[in-house]
LOBALO-716395 format. One record per atom (N, C-alpha, C): residue in three letters; x, y, z. Coordinates in steps of 0.2 Angstrom, whole numbers, plus 2048, in hexadecimal, padded with zeros to 3 digits. Each point is the difference from the previous one (the first is absolute). Example, Ala and Ser with C-alpha at 12.3 -4.5 7.8 and 13.67 -1.06 7.14 Angstrom:
// residues 2
ALA8427E4827/ALA7FC806800/ALA804806800/SER7FE8057FC/SER804806801/SER7FC805803/
END
This chain:
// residues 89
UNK8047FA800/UNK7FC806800/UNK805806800/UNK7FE8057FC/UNK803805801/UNK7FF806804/UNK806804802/UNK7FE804806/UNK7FB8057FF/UNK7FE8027F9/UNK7FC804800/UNK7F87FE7FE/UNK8007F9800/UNK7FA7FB802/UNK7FF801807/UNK8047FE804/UNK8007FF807/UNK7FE808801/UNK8028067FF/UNK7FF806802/UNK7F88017FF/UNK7FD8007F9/UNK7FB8007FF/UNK7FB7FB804/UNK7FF7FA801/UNK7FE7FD806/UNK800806808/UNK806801802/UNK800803807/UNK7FD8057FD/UNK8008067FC/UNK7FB8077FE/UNK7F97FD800/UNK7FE7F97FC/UNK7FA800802/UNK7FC7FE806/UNK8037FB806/UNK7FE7FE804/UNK801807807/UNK8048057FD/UNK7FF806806/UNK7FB8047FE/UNK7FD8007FC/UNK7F98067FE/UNK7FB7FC7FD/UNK7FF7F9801/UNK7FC7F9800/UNK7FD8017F6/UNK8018047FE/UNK8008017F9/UNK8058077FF/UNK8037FF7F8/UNK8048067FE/UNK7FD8007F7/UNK8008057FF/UNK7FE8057F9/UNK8087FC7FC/UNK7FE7FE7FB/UNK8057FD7FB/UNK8028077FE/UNK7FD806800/UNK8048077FD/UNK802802807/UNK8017FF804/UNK805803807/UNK8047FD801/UNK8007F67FE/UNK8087FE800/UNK8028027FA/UNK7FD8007F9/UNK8068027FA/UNK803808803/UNK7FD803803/UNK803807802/UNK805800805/UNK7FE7FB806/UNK8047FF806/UNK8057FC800/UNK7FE7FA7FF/UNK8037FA802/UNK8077FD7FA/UNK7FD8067F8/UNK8037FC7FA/UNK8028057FC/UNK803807802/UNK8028067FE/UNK7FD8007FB/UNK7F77FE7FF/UNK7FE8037F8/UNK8007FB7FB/UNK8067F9802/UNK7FD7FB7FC/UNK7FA7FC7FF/UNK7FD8027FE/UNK7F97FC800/UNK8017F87FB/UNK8038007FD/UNK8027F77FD/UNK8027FE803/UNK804801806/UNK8047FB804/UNK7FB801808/UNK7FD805802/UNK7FC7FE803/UNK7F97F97FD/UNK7FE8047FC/UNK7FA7FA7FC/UNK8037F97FF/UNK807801800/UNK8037FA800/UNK8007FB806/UNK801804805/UNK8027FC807/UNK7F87FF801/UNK7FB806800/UNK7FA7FE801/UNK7FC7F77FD/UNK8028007FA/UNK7FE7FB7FE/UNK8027F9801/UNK809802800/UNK8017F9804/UNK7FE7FE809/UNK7FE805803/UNK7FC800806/UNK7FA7FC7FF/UNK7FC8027FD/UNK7F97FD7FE/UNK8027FB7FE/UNK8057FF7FB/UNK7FD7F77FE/UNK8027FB805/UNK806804805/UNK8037FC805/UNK7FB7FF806/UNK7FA8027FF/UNK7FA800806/UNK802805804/UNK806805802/UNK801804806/UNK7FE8087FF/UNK7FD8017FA/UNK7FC807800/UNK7F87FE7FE/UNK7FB8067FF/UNK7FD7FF7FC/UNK7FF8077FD/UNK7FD8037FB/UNK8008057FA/UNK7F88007FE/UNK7FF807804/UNK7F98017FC/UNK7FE809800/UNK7FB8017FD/UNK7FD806802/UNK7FB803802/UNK800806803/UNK7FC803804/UNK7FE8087FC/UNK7FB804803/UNK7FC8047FE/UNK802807806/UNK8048017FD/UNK803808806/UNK7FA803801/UNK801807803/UNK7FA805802/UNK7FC8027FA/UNK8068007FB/UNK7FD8037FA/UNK7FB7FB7F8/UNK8017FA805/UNK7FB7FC7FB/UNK8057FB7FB/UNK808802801/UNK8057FE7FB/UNK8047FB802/UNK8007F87FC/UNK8037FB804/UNK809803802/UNK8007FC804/UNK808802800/UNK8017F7803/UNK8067FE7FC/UNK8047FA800/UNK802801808/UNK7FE7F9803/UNK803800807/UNK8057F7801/UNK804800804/UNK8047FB801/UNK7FD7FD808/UNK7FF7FC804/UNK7FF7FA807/UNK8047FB7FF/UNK803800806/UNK8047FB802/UNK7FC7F9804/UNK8017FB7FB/UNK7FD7F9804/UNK8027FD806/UNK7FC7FD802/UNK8017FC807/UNK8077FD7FF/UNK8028007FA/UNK8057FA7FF/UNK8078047FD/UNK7FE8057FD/UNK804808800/UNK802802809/UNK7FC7FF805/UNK803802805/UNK8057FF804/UNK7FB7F67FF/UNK8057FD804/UNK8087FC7FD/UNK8018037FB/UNK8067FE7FB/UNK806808804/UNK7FD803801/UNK803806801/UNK8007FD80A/UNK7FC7FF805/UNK8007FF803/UNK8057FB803/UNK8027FD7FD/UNK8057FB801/UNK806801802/UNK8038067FD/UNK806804801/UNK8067FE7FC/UNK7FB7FA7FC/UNK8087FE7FC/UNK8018067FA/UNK7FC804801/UNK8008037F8/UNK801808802/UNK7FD804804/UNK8028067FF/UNK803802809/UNK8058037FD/UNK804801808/UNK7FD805804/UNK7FA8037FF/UNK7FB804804/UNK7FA7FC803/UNK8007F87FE/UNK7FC7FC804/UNK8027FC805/UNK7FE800804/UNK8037FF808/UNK8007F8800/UNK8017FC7FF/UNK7FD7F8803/UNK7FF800807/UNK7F97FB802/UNK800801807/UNK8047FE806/UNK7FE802803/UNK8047FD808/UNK7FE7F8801/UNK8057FE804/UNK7FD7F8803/UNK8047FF808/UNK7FF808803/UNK7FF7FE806/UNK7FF7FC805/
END
């Protein structure tokens, strides 16, 4: 997986959905291929899903959600060094 697959996951699991135009802005300096890239290989991997919603103004706008299976992949701590693995006190 790449780090910037694994980044997109954690942007979407902190704001429980994210605007596929806010990570191409934020997370992908503007690349929108290579975000749509990672998105997609997310989704067929089962750990995103991709859909759209209807803003204030009636206009879909493309959103990304992290799966149960997207969380607990990150959850594990084998993958992103801002995920804690738990205690076994």
């Amino acid at each position: 997986m790449r780090d910037s697959e694994i980044h997109t996951l954690s942007e979407a699991g902190k704001f429980r959905l994210a605007a596929t135009g806010d990570l191409t802005e934020f997370a992908y300096d503007g690349d929108r291929s290579r975000m749509e890239n990672d998105v997609e290989n997310l989704v067929r991997q089962g750990l995103m899903r991709q859909t759209s919603i209807a803003d204030t103004e009636h206009n879909p706008t493309q959103v990304v959600t992290r799966t149960k299976e997207g969380r607990k992949l990150l959850c594990r701590g084998k993958i992103s060094p801002q995920a804690k693995p738990p205690t076994t006190d």
